[in-house]
N, C-alpha and C positions, 0 to 999 in steps of 0.2 A: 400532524401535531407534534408528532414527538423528533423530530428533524432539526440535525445541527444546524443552529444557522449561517449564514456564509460569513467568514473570517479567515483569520489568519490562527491557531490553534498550535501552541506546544505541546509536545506527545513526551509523556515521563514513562519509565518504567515502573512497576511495582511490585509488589507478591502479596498474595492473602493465603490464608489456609484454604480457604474454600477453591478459589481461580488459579493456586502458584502463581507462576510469571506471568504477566500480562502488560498491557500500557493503557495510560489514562489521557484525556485530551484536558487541558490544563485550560481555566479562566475560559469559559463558555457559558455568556449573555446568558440569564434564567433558566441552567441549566448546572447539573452539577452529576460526579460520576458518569460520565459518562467514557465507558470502559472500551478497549478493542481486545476482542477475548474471543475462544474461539465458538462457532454457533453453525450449525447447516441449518436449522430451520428458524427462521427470523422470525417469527409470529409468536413461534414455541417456546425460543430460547432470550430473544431481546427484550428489552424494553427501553427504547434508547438508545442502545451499543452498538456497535459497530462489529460485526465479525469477516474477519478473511476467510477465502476458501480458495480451493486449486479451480476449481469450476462450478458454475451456474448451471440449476438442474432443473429450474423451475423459477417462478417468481418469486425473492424471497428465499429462495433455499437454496442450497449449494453441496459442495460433499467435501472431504478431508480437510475439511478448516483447522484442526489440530495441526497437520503438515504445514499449511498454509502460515499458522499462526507462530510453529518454529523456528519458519524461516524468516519471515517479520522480523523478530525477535532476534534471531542470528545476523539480522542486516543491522540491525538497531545497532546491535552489542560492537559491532565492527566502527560507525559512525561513530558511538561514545568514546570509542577508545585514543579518537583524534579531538574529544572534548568538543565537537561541534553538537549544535541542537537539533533535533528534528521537528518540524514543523507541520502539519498539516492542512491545508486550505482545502475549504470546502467555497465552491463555487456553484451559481443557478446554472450558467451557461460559458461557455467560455468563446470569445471572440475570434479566436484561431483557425483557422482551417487545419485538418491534419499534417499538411504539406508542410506548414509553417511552422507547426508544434514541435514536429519534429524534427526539423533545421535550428530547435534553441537547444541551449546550453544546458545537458542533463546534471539536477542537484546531486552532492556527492551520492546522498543514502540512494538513490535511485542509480547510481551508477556501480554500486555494491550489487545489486537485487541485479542488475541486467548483464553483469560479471558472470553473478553466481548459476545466471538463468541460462545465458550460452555455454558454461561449463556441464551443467549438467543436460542442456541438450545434446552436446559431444557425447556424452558419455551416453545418451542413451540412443544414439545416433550409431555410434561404431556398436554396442552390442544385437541391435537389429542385423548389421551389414555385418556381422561375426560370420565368418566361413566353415564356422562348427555348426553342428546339429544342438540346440536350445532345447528346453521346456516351452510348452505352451505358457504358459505362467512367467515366465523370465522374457518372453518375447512380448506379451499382454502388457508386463509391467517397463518396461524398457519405451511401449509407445507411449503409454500412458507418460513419462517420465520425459519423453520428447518434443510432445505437445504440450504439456503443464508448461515445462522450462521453455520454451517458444514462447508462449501467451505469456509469461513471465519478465521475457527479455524484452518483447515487444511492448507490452504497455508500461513495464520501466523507462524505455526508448523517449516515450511522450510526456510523462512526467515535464513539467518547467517550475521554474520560480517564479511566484506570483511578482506579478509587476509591482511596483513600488509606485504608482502612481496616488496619489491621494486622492478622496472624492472632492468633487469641484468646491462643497462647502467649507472645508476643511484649508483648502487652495485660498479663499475667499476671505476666513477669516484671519489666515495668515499673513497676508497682505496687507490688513488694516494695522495690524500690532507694531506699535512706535519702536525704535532702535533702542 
């Protein structure tokens, strides 16, 4: 019931005292606020919204969505600053095989995110393979920090632009309309 429904969805930045920084999905059918902010337990914390997280922990839940919802936000701020939009499409299914998904042409803000995602796999990649003696803690945090930024770069990878195809009715009635 309470599920965006599938479109095409502008994503604004905003601040509240309550949330600070966050993003809102803009002109969404019978729906209104609907926030991307950060949340691990969707049951607990949403109503509606949308929250990022580094990983799935459970159905619904997740864990450091704050980091998650950061670096969103640090992707966003980098796309703004070339004055492009960021978009959102929520889709039921999508007709691609993965093969194929990821042979299209990744949109800029997703090519930020998969940037950012291989940079900080490197770096958590060479402090693992460091030829010093580590902390247990600094080695913990280095994998954690190389599989986030992998699952990070990877499902940035598949990101695409929704087709620009119109629905058939739409096709239909635009054919009839005089010169």
């Amino acid at each position: 019931m309470s599920c965006v429904p599938e479109g095409k969805y502008l994503i604004e930045k905003r601040i509240t005292h309550e949330r600070g920084f966050h993003l809102i999905l803009r002109d969404v059918p019978e729906r209104s606020w609907i926030l991307i902010h950060p949340a691990n337990d969707a049951l607990k914390e949403l109503q509606g919204c949308i929250a990022p997280v580094m990983k799935l922990s459970d159905i619904g839940k997740g864990i450091h969505s704050q980091k998650a919802m950061d670096k969103l936000l640090e992707a966003f701020e980098e796309v703004q600053k070339e004055n492009e939009l960021v978009y959102l499409t929520i889709k039921k299914q999508s007709n691609m095989n993965i093969i194929k998904q990821a042979q299209q042409p990744t949109p800029k803000f997703f090519k930020k995110l998969r940037t950012a995602g291989l940079i900080l796999a490197a770096i958590g990649g060479a402090i693992l393979s460091a030829p010093i003696s580590l902390s247990a803690g600094v080695i913990t945090a280095a994998g954690y920090l190389t599989v986030g930024a992998s699952v990070l770069s990877a499902v940035s990878q598949v990101a695409v632009e929704q087709e620009e195809n119109p629905p058939q009715e739409e096709m239909n009635h635009n054919s009839h309309a005089s010169p």
